[in-house]
N, C-alpha and C positions, 0 to 999 in steps of 0.2 A: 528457403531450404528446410527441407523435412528435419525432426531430432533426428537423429541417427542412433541405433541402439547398439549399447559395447557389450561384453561380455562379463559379467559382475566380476568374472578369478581377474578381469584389468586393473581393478581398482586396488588389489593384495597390493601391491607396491605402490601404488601411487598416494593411497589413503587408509592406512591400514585399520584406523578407528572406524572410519565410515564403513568398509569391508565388515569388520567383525558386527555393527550393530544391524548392516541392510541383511547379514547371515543369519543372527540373531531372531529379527524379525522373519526371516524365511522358516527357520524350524518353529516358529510360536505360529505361523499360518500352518503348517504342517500338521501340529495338533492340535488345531481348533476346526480344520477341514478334512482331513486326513490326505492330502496330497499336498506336493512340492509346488509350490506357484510356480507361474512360466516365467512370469520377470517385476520387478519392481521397478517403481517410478519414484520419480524425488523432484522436487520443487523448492528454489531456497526461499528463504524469508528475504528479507530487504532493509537496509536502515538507509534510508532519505536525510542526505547529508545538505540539502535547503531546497527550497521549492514547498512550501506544504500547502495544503488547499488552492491547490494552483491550476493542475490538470485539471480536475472539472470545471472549470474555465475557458481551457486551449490553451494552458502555456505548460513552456517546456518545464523538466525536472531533474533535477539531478540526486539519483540513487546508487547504491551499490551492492549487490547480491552478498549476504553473509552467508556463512560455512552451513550453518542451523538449518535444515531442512525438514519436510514433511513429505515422507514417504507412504509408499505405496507398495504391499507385496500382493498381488493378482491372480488369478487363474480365472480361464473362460467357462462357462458352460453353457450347454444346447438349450437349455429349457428357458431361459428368459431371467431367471431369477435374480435377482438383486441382492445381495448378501455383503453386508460391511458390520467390521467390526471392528474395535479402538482399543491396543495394546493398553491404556492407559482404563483402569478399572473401572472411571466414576462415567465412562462415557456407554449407555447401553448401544445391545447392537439394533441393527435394522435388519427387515427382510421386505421384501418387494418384488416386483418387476418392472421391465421395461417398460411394461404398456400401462401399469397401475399408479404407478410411485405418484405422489403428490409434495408441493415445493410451497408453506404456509409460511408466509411472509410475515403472519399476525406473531410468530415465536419463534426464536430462533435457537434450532436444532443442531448438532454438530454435523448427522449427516445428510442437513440440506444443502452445505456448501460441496457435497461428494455430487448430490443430485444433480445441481446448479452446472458443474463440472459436465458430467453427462448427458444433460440434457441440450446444452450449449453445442457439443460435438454431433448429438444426434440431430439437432434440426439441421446444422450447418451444412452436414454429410448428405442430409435425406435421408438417412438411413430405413428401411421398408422393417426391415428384422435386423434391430441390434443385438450383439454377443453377450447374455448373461455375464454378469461378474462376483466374483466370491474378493474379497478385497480387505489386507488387516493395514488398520493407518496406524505410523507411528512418528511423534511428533518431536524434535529437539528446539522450534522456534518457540517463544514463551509465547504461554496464549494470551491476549489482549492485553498485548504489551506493545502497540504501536510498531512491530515489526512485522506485520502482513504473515500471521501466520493463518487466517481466512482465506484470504486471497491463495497462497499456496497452497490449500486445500483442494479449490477449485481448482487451480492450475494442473497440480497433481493427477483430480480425476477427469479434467479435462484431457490429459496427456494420454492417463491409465485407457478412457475409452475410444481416444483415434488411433491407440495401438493395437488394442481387443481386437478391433475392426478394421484391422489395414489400412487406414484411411491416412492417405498422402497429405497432410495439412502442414505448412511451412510453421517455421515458429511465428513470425509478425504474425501471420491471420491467426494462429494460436493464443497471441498474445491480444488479437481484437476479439476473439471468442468468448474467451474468461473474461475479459471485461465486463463485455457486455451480459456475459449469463449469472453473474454474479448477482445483474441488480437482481435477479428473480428472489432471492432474498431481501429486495426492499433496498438494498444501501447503494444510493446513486454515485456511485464514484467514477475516480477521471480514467483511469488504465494506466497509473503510472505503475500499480503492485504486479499486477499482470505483465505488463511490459517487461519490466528488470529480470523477471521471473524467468521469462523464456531468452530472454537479449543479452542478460549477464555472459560476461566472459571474464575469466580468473585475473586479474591483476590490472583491472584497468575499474574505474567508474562509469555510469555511461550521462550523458546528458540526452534525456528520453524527449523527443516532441512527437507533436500528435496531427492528424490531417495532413497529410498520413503518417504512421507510423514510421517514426525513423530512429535512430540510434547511434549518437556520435561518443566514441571513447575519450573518457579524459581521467588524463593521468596525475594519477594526486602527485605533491612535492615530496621530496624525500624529508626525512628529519622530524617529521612528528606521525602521530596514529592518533586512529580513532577510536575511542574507546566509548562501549556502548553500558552506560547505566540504567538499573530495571528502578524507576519508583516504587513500585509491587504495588502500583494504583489500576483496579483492571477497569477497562470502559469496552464494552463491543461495540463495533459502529451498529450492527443491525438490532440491538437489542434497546434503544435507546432513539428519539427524535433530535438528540443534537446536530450530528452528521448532515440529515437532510435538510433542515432550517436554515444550516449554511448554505446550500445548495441551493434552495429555493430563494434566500438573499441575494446569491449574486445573479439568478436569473431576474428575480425584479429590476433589480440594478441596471441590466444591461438594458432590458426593453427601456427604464425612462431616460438613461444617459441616449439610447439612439433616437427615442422621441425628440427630448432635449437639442439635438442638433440635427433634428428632420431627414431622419436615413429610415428608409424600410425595413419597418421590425420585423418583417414576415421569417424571414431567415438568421434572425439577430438572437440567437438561443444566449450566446456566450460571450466574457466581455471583450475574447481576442476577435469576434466578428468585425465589434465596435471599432479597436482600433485598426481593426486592418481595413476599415471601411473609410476610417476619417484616413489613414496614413501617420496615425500620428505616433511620436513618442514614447516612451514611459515617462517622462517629465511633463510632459502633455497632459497626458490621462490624469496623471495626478493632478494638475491644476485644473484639469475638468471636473476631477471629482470633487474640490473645493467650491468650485463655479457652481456645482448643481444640486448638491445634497446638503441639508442640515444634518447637524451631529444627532438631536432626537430623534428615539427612535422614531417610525414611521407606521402610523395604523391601519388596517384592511382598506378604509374608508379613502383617507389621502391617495394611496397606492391607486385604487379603484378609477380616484377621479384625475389623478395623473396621467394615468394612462387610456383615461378615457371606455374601461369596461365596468362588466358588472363582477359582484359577487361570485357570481359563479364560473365567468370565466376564467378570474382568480385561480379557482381551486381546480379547476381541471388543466389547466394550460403551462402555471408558474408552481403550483404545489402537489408534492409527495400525498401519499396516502397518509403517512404520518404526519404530515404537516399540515393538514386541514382544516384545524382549529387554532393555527398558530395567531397572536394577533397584535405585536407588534415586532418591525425588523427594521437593523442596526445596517440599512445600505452603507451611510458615510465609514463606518469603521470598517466592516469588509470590503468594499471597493478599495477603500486605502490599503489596506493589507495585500489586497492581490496584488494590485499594479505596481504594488513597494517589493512584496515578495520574488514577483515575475522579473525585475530588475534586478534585482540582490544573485539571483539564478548565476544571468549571463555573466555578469563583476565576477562572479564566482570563478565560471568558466574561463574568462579572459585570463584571473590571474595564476589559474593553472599552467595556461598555455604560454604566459608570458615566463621565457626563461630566463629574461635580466632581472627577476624584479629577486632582490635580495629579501626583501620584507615581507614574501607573499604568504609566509604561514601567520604571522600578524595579522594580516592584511583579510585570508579568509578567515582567519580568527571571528576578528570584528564585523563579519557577514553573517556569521552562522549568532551573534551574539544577538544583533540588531534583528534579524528573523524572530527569535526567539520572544524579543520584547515585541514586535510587532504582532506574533501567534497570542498573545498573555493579552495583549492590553487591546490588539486591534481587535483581533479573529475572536477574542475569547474563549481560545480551546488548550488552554491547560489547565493548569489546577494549585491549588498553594503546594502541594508536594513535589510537583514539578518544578515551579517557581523554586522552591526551597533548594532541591536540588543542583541545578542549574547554577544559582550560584556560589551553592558550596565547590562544586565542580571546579569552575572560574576563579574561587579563592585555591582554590589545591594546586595552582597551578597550569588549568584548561586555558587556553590562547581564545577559546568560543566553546560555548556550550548553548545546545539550543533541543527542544521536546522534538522530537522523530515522530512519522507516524500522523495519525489523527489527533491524538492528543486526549486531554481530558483524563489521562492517564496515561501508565505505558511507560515509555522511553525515553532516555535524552542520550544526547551523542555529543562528543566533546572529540576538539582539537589537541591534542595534547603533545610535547617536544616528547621523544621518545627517552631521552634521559633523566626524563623526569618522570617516567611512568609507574616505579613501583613508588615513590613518594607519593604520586596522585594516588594511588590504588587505594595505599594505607590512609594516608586522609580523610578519602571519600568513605572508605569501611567506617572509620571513630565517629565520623562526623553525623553520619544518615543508618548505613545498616547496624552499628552494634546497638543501637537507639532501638530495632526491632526483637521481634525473640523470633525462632526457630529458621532463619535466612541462614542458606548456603551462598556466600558472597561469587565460588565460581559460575553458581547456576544465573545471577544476577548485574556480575558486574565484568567486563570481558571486552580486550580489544580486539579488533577484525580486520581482516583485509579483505579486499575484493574477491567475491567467490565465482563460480561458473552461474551455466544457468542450467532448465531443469532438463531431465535425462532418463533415459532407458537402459535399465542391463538386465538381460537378458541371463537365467541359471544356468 
């Protein structure tokens, strides 16, 4: 099903803060273009309550859409042109068109993820002659803070140009659109930020799997919240070779574990091929990955004659642009992580659904904690300020605390008994933010509930 677009005066009562800042934005396009846009688009951000570096694998994830979005105020025009600009001052604008714009992977630009957005819609559509856009973004999701506030960019101008253009695109294909147009910027990710983006529904969490896209609701326990903490550590994925290295790790991975047990790599991209080829386990996987990989790392050379290629096959088959000169990888730790993580998910899910279990806020406590040590120590994508974090969080009170997101910076998210949350707040404020200078603790520290997903309304 198509978004459906409301009427912006819908939202006066239902969101009244949202109302006045998507208004807000409407007359700051007014004066920067000299006309009223025809409608704004919104896109929330995301916090990934476990599952992390999982989808670009093929396993499911469990996310949930927050309030914080990255808006869109629009207007079309006949001539082609490309016009975006960024309520926010340090960001300059862009001008282009349809048929010139260019998407450089080599730097990342803020409005290449608008590009990335439109360019995604326009091959999808075919489009022969796309509808100019004049376009002011305005953003509340904090930037590279592991709450997909890229990803919602794309989302956003993905939405902004299948509406320009009339273009009947359901949300799921919307949400395999933005995935996939995003790598144009270089960063190979799975589609879980795309996904929640467009699949969110207000008061439920969703557990996201992929091939194909599907979207099952799960409903957190009553009696505690999630409260989301900002490091103030910023990392971008596309601005940095961390992201893909992992990426390129677990494709090695998966080619020698299906050599290792003589299944046809030809189609064996990801490690969920692997087990869905063996049948096997998650308890399985894991003692395969024990069977097959040393803890050291692993050098071009090994790799090469493991798998029986050359050098070059290497780099164009298993590695990113960015990752081309990478020259040792950590298969044993990120295989364990995934197959550990991809497990920890479903536990997750099960003890949502299960309504006897008295102990289940413990229970995912201790899920979301164990992710956390397995992203630190296996995946190596956090950071000592996340680390530190994390368990100040846990000492305050948190049932689980674990980094959201990519990591390497960014975010952590915590379980918390809801009677304890202004004690946690205060805590976490003495313990980590009064430690910095000039931090607004509501800009950084804030619980959420499950939000919608993204949307049209029309002035």
């Amino acid at each position: 099903m198509a978004v459906v677009a409301s009427n912006l005066s819908s939202l006066k009562e239902d969101n009244a803060e949202k109302y006045k800042r998507y208004k807000e934005l409407a007359n700051s396009f007014e004066a920067k273009y000299g006309k009223v846009p025809k409608f704004i688009c919104c896109a929330p951000g995301r916090v990934n309550l476990i599952g992390e570096h999982i989808d670009y694998c093929g396993y499911s994830v469990l996310p949930m859409a927050v309030s914080q979005d990255i808006s869109m105020a629009v207007a079309t025009t006949n001539d082609g042109s490309l016009n975006f600009s960024n309520l926010e001052g340090s960001f300059q604008d862009y001008n282009s068109s349809t048929k010139t714009f260019d998407i450089d992977s080599s730097k990342s630009e803020w409005f290449h993820y608008i590009l990335c957005g439109f360019k995604g819609v326009y091959e999808f559509a075919s489009l022969d002659i796309a509808a100019g856009m004049q376009v002011m973004v305005h953003g509340t999701v904090p930037k590279a803070a592991g709450m997909s506030s890229s990803s919602a960019l794309v989302c956003a101008a993905g939405l902004a140009t299948a509406f320009s253009n009339n273009c009947q695109i359901s949300r799921h294909e919307m949400a395999d659109i933005c995935a996939k147009c995003e790598r144009y910027i270089g960063t190979q990710g799975g589609g879980m930020d795309q996904s929640i983006s467009f699949l969110a529904e207000k008061g439920t969490a969703k557990l996201i799997s992929f091939n194909p896209l599907r979207a099952e609701d799960v409903i957190l326990p009553d009696g505690a919240v999630f409260v989301i903490t900002n490091s103030c550590v910023k990392m971008e994925k596309a601005a940095t070779a961390h992201f893909n290295i992992r990426v390129a790790e677990c494709k090695i991975a998966t080619q020698i574990l299906a050599k290792h047990k003589s299944i046809d790599r030809t189609d064996k991209k990801k490690f969920i091929d692997v087990q869905n080829a063996l049948k096997a386990s998650f308890s399985e996987m894991l003692s395969l990955v024990e069977e097959v990989f040393h803890t050291e790392p692993y050098t071009r050379e090994e790799i090469c004659r493991l798998l029986e290629i050359t050098d070059d096959v290497l780099k164009t088959s298993l590695l990113s642009q960015n990752t081309q000169d990478v020259q040792s990888f950590k298969l044993y730790q990120r295989s364990k992580h995934v197959f550990g993580e991809a497990y920890r998910v479903h536990q997750f899910k099960d003890v949502c659904n299960n309504k006897s279990d008295s102990n289940k806020l413990s229970t995912l406590g201790n899920l979301m904690t164990e992710s956390h040590m397995s992203c630190s120590e296996l995946y190596e994508c956090s950071c000592p300020q996340l680390d530190t974090l994390t368990q100040l969080c846990r000492d305050a009170g948190a049932l689980g605390s674990r980094l959201t997101g990519a990591g390497w910076g960014g975010c952590a998210v915590s379980l918390v008994p809801e009677k304890s949350v202004p004690n946690f707040l205060n805590q976490v404020q003495a313990g980590y933010y009064n430690k910095m200078s000039g931090i607004n603790t509501e800009n950084v520290m804030f619980a959420s509930q499950p939000g919608g997903g993204a949307q049209v309304y029309i002035m």
